[in-house]
DOVEX-605041 format. One record per residue: x, y, z of N, C-alpha, C, O in turn. Coordinates in steps of 0.2 Angstrom, whole numbers, plus 5000, padded with zeros to 4 digits. Layout:
<recs>
XYZXYZXYZXYZ...
</recs>
This chain:
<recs>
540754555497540154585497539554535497539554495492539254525502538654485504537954525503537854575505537554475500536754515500536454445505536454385506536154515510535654485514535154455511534754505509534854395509534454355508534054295508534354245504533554285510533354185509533154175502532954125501533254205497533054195492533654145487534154155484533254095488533854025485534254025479534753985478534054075474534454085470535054125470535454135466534954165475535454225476535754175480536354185480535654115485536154095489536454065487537054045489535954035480536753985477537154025472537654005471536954075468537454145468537854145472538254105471537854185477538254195484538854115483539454115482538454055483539053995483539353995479539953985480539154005471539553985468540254035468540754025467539954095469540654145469540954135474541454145473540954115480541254105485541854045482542454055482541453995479541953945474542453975471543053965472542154025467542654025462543254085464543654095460543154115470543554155471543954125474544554155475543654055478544454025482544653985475545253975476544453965472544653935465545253955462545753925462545154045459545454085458546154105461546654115458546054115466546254115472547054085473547554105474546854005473547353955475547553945467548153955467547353945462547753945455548253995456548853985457547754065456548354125456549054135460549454165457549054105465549654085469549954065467550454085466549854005464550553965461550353985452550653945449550154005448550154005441550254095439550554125434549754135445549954185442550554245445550954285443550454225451550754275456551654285456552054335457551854225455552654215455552954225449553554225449552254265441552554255438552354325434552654325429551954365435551654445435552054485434551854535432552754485435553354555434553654525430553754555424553854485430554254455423553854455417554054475411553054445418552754445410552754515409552854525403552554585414552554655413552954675410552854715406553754645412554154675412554454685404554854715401554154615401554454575396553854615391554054645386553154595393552654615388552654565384552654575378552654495388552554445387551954405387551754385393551554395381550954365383550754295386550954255382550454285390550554195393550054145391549754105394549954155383549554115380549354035385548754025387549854005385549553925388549253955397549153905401549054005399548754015406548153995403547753955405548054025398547254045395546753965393546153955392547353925392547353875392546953845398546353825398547553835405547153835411546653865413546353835417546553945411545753955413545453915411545153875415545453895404544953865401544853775405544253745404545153755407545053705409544653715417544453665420544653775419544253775425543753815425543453835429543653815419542753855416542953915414542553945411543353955416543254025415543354055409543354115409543554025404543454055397542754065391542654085386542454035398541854045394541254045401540754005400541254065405540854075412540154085410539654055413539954135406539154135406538754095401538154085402539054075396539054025390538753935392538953885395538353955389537753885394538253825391538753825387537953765395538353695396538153685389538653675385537553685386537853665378538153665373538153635368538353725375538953745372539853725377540353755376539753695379540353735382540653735388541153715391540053795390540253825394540153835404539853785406540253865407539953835414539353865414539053845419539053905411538353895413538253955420537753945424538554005420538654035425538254105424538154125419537954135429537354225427538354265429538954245431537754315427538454385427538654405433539154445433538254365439538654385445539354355445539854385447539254295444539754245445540354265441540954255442540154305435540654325430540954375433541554375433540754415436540954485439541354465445541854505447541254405447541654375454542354375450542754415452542654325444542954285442543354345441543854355444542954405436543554455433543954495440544554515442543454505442543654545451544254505455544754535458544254435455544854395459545354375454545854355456545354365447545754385442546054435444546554445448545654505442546154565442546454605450546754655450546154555455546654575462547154535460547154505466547554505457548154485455548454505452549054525453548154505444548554555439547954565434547654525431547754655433547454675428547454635422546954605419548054635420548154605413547754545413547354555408547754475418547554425416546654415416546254375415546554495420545854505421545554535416544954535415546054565412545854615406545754565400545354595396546054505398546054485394545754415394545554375390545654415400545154325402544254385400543854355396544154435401543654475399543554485391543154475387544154515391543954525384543754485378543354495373544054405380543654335376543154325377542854305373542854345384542154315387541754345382541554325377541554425386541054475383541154485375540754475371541654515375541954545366541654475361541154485357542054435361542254375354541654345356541154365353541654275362541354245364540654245365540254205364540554325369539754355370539554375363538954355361540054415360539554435352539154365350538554365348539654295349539454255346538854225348538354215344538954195355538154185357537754235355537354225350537654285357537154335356536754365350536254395351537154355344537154365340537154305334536754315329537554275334537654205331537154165327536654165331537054135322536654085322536754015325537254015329536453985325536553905330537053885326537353845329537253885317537753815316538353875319538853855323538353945317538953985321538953945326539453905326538653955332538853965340538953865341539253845346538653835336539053765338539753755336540153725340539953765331540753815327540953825333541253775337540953875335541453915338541353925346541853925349540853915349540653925357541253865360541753865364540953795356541253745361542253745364542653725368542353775356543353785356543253845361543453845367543053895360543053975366543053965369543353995373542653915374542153925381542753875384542953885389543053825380543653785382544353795384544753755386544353865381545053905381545553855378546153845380545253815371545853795367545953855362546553875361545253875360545353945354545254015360544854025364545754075357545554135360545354175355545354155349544954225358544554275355544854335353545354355356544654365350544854445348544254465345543854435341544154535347543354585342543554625340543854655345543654665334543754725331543454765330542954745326543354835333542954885331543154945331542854995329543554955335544155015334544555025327544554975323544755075326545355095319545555155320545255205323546155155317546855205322546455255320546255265326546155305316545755365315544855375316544555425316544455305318544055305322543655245330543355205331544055295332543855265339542955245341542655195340542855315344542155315347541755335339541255305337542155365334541855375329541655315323541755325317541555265326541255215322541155225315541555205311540555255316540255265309540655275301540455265295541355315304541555315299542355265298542855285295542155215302542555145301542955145293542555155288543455145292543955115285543755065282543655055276543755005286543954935286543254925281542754965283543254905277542654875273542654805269543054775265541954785269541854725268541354725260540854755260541454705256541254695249540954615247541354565248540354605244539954545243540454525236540454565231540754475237540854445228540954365228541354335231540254335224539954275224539754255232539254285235539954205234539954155240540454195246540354185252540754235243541154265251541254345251541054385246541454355254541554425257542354465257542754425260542654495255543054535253543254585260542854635262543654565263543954635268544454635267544954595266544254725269544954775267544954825272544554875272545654815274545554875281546154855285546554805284546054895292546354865298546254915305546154975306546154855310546054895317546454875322546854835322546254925326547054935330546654945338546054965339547254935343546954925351546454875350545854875350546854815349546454745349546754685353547354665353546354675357546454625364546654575356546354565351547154555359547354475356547254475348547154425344547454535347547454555340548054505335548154485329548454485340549254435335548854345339548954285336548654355344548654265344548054265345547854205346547554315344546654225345546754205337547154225333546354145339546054095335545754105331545654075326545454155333544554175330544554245332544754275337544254275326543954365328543354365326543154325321543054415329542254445327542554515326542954555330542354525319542754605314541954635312541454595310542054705314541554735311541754795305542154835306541354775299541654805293541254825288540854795284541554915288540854935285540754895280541254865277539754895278539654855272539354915266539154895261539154985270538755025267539055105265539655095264538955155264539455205264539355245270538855255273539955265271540155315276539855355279539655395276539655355287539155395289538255385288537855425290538255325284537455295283537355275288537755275293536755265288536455235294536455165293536555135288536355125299536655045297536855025291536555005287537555035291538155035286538854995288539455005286538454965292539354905297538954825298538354825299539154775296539054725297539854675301540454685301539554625304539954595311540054515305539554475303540854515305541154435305541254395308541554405313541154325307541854285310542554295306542354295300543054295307543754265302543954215307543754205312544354175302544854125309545454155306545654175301545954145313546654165310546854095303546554045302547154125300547254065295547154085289547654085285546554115288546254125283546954195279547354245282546754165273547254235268547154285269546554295270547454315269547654395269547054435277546754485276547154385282547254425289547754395294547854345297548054455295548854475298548654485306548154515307549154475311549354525317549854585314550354585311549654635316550154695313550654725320551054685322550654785323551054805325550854775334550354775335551354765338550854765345551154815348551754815347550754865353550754915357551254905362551354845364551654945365552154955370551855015374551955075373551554975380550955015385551055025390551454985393550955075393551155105401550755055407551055045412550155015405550054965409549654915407549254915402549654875409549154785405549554765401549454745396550154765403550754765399550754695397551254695393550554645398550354545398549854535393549854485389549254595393548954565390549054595382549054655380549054555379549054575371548654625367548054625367549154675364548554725364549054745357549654775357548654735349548954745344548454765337547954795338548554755332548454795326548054715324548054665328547654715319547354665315547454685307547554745306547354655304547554685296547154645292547254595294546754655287546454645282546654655273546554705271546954595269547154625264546854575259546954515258546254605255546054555251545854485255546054425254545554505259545454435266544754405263544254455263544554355262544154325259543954285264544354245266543154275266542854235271542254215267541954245262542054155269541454135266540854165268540754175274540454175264539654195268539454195273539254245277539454125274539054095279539254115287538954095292540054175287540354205291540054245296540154265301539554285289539254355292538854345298538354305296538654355304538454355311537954405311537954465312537254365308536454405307536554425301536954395297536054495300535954525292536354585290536554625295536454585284537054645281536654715287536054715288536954745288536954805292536754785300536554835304536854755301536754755310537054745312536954725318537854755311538554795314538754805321539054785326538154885319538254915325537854905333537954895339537154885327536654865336537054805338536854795344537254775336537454705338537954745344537854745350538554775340538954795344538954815351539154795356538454895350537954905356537954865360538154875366537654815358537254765364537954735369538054735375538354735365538854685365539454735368539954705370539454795368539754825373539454865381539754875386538554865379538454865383538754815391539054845396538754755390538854685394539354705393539554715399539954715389540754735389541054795395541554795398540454845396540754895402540554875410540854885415540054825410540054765415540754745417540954755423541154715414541554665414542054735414542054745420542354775411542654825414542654855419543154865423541854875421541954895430542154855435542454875439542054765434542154725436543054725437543254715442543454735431543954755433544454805436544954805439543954845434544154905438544154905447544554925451543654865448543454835454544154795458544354815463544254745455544854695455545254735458545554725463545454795453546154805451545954875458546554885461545754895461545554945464545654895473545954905478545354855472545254785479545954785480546154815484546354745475546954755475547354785478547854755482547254835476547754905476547654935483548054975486547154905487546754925493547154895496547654925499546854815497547254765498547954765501548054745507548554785497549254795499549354835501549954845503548854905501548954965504548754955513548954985518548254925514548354895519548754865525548754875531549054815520549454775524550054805524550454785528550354845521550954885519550854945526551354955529550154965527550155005533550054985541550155015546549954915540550054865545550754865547550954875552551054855543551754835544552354885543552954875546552154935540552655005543552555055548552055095549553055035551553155085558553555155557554055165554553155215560553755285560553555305567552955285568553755315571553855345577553555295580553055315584553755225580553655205584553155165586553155135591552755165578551955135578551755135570551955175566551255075569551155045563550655135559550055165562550955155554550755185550549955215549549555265549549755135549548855125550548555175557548055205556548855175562548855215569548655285566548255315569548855305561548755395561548155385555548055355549547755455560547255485556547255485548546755475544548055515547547955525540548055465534548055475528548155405538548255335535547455325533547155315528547355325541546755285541546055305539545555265538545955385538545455385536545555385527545055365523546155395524546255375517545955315514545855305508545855265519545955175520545155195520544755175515545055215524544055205524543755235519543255215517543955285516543755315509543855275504543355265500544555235503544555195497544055125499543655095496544155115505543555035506542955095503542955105497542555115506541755145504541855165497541355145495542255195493542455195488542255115483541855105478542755085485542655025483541854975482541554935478541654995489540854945490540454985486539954945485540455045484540155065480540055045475539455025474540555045470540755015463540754945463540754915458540654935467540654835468539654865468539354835463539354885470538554875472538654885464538754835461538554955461538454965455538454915450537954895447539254895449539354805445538654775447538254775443538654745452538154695454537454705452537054655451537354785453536654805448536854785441536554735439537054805438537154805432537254725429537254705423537454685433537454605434536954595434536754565429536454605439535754585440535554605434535354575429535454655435534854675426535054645421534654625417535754635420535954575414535554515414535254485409535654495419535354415421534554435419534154395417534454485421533654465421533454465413532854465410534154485408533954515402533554585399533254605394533654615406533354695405534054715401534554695398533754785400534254825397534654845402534454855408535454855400535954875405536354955402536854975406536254975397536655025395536555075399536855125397536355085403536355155408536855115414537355135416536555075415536855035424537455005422537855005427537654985415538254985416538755035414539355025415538355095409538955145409539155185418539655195421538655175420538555205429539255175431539755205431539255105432539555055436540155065432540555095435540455045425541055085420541355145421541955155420540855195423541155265426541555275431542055295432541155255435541255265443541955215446542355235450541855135443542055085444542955095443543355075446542855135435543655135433543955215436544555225437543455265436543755325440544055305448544555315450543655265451543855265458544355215457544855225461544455155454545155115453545755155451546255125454545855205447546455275447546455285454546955275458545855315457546055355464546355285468546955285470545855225470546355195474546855175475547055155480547055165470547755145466548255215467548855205469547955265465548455325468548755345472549255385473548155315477548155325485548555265487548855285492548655195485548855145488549855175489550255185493549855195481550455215480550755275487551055255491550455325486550455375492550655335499551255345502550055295501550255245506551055225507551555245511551155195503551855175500552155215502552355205508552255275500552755335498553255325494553155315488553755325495554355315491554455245488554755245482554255195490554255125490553755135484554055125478553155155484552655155479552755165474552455145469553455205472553555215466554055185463554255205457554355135467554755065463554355015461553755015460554754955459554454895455554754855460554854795458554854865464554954795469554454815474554554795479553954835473553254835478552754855474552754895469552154825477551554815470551154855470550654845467551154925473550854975472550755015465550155035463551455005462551555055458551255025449551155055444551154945452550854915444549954915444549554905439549954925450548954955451548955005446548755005441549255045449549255115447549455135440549255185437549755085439549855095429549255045425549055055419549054985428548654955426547855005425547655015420547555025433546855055432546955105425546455105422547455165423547255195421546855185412546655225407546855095411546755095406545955075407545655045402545655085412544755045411544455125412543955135415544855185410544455245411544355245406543755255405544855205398544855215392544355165388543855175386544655105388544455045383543555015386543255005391543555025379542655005378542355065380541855065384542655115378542155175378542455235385542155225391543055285384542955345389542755365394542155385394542855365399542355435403541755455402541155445404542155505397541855555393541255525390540655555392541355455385540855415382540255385386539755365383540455375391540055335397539655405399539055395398539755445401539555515403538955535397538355555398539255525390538855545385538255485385537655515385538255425386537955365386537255375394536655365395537755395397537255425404536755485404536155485407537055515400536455585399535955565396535355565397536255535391535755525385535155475388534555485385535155435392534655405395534255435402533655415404534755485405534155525411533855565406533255585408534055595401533755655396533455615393532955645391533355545390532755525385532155555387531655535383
</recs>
């Protein structure tokens, strides 16, 4: 997707993702592509890849050179997750969730001796990230979180645990949100750093998932876990806006995969109708291939414009909670359809694992859910045409 314009900012946008897609691109062929069934199949996490991102700027793409990082706006970032996850979801779900989740709370939120700490090892993809805010009995329902944090002297007491956590058994480092107030108060959650290491916080059980089967998706545990003050990220109760903010920028990076995994899925359904022949001519030939093919492309450009809204208004630092729940809805709904449809294309083939339709198709169904439902994005959406 190309925007018509002279305006030199957007053209050196336009180049840089042009880079980084052929960047991605020529990596993915040899690091990721030969080696995507084997990790699914095993639900094997490829920690040292993450490593390699990090050495070609992508673990910390939006994260300025002072810290770190390449210094990249949200378009470039949406390119990155987008030609990541036309390869394999997973390593787009999880190069994401360090950036925005861990990585983005900290700048955003962070104090400066924080974000000099922790930005330069994240943005380098020596240390990985993980953010906690989910818990097995409160999902969307926040407020009334388990996990809690108690002042005693110099440090902080947690006690709890959260679950459906990107990199919950191997980051380095987590941003934990834990209540600090009572139950159903109003600003009553406050945001940590922990480092793995620290006593009494554990990896606990890991998920055995229908798709993103690569990327680590497990339990966090808090027992008596003791962190020093100087941990807490802002003032006792600002938890949740922090988070807000910080999932806002998170359904970006979602639609963005969604996008990937839907391109994808497009992608081999394509070429799969180029090269099967029935009566005597390539599949592509009949109506009923080819107008499914033009529905999922306009389908696609759609949700690619959307992303790129909701990019742009990040970049300018406007508010994005409407434009990117829009772009999160539509983005991860139509990656289920095109992905259903590539399968279909397939036909019978489609629903093996020796042809790569069938792991689109278990991949997209997880960006309707993570970082807020459908349903929640919809609830996120009224609430703002009805303000």
């Amino acid at each position: 997707m190309q925007l018509l314009t002279d305006d030199p900012r957007i053209k050196q946008e336009e180049e840089n993702r042009a880079m980084i897609s052929e960047m991605i691109r020529d990596f993915g062929a040899k690091e990721i592509e030969p080696f995507k069934m084997e990790w699914d199949e095993s639900q094997e996490f490829p920690r040292a890849l993450f490593h390699k991102l990090g050495k070609l700027g992508l673990m910390g793409v939006f994260i300025p050179h002072e810290y770190g990082g390449s210094g990249f706006g949200y378009h470039e970032y949406v390119t990155a997750i987008i030609e990541l996850s036309k390869i394999d979801g997973s390593i787009g779900l999880s190069m994401a969730a360090h950036n925005s989740l861990c990585t983005g709370h900290i700048y955003q939120h962070a104090n400066e001796a924080q974000k000099q700490k922790y930005l330069p090892l994240l943005a380098s993809g020596e240390w990985l990230g993980a953010w906690g805010l989910t818990e097995p009995n409160t999902g969307s329902d926040a407020g009334n979180m388990k996990t809690v944090a108690k002042k005693e002297g110099d440090e902080w007491v947690l006690n709890g645990a959260k679950n459906f956590i990107t990199h919950g058994i191997s980051s380095d480092v987590a941003v934990v949100i834990a209540r600090t107030g009572e139950a159903g108060a109003s600003r009553n959650a406050s945001a940590f750093i922990v480092e793995r290491g620290t006593p009494g916080f554990s990896g606990g059980r890991k998920e055995n998932k229908l798709g993103m089967r690569c990327s680590e998706t497990a339990e966090m545990i808090f027992d008596n876990c003791r962190i020093p003050a100087a941990n807490l990220i802002g003032e006792v109760g600002d938890g949740f806006v922090q988070s807000l903010k910080v999932l806002d920028g998170g359904r970006i990076s979602i639609a963005a995969l969604s996008c990937g995994i839907a391109e994808g899925a497009l992608d081999v359904a394509v070429k799969y109708s180029k090269e099967r022949e029935q009566f005597g001519k390539p599949i592509s030939s009949f109506q009923g291939i080819s107008f499914k093919i033009a529905e999922m492309a306009t389908k696609l450009e759609a949700a690619k414009l959307l992303t790129h809204q909701a990019a742009d208004l990040k970049n300018q630092g406007k508010s994005v909670t409407k434009a990117g729940a829009m772009a999160k809805l539509y983005a991860s709904e139509i990656s289920v359809e095109l992905a259903n449809e590539a399968v279909q294309i397939f036909g019978g083939y489609g629903y093996t694992k020796d042809y790569p339709a069938e792991k689109y198709y278990r991949d997209a169904k997880l960006c309707t859910i993570g970082e807020g439902t459908s349903e929640i994005q919809k609830l996120v959406i009224s609430r703002e045409v009805l303000r």
